[in-house]
C-alpha positions as CSV (number, residue, x, y, z in Angstrom):
1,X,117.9,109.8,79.4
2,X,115.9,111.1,82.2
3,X,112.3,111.3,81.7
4,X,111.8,114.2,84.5
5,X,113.9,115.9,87.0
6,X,111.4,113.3,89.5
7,X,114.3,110.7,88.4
8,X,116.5,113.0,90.7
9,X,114.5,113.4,93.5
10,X,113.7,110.1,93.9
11,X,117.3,108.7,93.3
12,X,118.4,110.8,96.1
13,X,115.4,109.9,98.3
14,X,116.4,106.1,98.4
15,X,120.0,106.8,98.6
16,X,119.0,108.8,102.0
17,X,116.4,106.7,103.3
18,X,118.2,103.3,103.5
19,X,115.5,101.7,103.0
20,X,115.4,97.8,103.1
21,X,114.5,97.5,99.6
22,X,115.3,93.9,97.7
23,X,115.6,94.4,93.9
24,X,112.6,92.5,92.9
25,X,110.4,94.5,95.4
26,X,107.2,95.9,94.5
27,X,106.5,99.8,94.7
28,X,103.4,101.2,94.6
29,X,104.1,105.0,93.4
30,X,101.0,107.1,93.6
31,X,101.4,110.5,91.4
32,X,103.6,108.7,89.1
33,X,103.3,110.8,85.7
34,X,105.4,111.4,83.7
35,X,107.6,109.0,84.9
36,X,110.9,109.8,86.3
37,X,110.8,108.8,89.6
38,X,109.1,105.7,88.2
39,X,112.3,104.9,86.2
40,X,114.4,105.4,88.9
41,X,112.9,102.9,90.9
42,X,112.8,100.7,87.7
43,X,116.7,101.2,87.5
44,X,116.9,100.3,91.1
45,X,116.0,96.8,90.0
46,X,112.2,97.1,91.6
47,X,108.9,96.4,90.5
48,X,106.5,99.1,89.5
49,X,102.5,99.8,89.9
50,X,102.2,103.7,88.8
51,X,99.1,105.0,89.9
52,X,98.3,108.2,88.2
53,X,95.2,109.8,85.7
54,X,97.9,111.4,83.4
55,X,100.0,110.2,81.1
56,X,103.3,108.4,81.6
57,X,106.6,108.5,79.2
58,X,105.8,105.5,76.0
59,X,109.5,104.2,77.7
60,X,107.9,103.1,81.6
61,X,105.0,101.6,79.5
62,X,107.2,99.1,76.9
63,X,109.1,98.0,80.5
64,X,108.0,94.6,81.5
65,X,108.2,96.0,84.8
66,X,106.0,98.6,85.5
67,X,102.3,98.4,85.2
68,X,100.1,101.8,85.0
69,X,96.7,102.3,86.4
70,X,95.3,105.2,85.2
71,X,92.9,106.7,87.6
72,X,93.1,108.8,91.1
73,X,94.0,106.9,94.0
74,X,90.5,107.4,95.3
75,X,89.1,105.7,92.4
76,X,91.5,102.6,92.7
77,X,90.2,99.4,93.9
78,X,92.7,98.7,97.0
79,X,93.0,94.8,95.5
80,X,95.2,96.0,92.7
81,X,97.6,96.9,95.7
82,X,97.4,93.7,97.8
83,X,101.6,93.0,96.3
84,X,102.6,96.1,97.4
85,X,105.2,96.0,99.7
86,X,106.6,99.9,99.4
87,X,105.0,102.7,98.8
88,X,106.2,106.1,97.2
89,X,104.3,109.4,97.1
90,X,105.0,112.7,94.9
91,X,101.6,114.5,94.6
92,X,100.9,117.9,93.2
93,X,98.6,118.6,96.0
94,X,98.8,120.3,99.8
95,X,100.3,117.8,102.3
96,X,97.0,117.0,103.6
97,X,95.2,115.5,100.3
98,X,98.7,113.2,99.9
99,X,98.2,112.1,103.7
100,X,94.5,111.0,103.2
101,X,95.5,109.3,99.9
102,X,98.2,107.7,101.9
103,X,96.0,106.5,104.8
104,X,93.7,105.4,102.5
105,X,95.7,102.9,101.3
106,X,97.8,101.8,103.9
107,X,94.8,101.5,106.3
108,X,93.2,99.0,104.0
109,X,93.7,95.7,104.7
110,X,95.0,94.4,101.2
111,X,98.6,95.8,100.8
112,X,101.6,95.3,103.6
113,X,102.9,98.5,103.0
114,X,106.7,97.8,105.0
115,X,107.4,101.8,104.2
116,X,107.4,104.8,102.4
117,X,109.0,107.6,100.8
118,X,106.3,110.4,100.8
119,X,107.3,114.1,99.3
120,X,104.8,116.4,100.8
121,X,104.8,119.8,98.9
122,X,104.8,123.0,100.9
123,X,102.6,125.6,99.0
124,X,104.4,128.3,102.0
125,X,106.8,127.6,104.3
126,X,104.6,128.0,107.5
127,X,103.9,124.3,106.4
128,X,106.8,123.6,108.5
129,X,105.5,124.2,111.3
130,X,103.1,121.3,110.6
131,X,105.7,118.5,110.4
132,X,105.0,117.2,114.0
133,X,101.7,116.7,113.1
134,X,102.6,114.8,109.9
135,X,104.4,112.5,112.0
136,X,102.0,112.2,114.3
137,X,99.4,111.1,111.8
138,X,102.0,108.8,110.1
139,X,102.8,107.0,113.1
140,X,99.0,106.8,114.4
141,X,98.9,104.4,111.0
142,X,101.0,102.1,113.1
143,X,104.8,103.2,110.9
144,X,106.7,104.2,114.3
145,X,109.9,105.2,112.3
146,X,109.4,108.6,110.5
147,X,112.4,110.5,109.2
148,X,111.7,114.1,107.6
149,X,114.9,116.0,105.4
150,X,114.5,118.3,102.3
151,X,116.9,117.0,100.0
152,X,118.9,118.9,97.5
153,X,116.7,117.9,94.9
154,X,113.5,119.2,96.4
155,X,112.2,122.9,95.9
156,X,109.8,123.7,98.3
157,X,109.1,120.5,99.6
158,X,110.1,117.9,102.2
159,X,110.8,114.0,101.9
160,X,109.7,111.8,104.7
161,X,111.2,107.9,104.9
162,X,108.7,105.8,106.5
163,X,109.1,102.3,108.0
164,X,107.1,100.4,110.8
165,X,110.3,100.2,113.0
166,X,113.8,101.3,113.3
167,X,114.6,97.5,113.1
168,X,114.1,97.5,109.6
169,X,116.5,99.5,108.8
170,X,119.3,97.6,111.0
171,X,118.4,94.6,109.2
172,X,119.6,96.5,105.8
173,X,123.1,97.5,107.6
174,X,123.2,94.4,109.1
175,X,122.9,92.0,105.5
176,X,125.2,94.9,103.8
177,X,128.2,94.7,106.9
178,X,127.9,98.3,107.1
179,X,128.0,100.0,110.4
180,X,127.1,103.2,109.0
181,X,126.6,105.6,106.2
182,X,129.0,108.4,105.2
183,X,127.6,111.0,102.8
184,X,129.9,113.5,101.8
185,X,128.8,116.9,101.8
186,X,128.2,118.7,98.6
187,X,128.3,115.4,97.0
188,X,125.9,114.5,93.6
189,X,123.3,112.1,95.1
190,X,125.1,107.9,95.0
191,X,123.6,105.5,93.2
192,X,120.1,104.0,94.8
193,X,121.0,101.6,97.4
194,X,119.0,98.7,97.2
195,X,120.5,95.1,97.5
């Protein structure tokens, strides 16, 4: 059973992003109460350090697998990040506090941050207008390869699939003999595609 409707969003946000996840991987998720997209990642086969002051679901805490720190990202010693090797965002904040939460970590030297699946909410739509700037500030972090798509799970907000080059992602279709990726329209979201 689903914990949230996050479970969804996040499902459909690795099935998009091909990224080069290994199952095994670990994944920093910042915002990670109450859990969903937590246990989608968890199902995925990866590694999980939820960062979040609220509560998560008694089911992502009993999972050998994930590990909860309980404070703001602010307040969290960059150390405890220093196995991260993915990170995934879904804060209930404007897109600019998730950016500087972002930056904060992957600008500190402790955690190799490879890429990112970052949902930035939109509290109006003239936020759109500000997506070149997002990218912008992404890449300025040194992640070259920015992708941006609202998925059909997102409301009013937009998923962004970060890596530090395109390369990255050949490597994935490369080790998985695929040349491409069909997705059919109208289609439920695939199963997570991590090898």
């Amino acid at each position: 059973e689903m914990i949230s409707r996050a479970y969804l969003k996040m499902a459909e946000a690795l099935a998009w992003s091909s990224l080069p996840l290994v199952k095994g991987d670990w994944v920093v998720e910042l915002g990670c109460a109450p859990g969903g997209a937590s246990q989608a990642l968890l199902d995925a086969g990866l590694k999980v350090l939820g960062v979040d002051p609220a509560e998560v679901d008694e089911a992502l805490l009993k999972n050998p697998r994930f590990t909860h720190i309980r404070r703001r990202t602010k307040q969290l010693p960059k150390t405890a990040l220093a196995d991260a090797q993915w990170l995934c965002v879904d804060m209930n904040v404007a897109p600019k506090f998730t950016l500087d939460a972002v930056e904060d970590v992957v600008r500190h030297k402790a955690p190799k941050v490879r890429g990112m699946l970052i949902t930035l909410k939109l509290p109006n739509w003239e936020v759109l207008d500000e997506i070149p700037q997002f990218i912008a500030r992404i890449q300025e972090w040194g992640y070259r390869d920015v992708r941006v798509r609202q998925l059909a799970f997102n409301r009013q907000e937009i998923c962004l699939a970060v890596l530090k080059t395109r390369g990255q992602r050949r490597m994935l279709r490369e080790r998985s003999g695929r040349r491409y990726r069909v997705e059919p329209a109208h289609a439920a979201p695939p199963s997570p595609h991590v090898l």
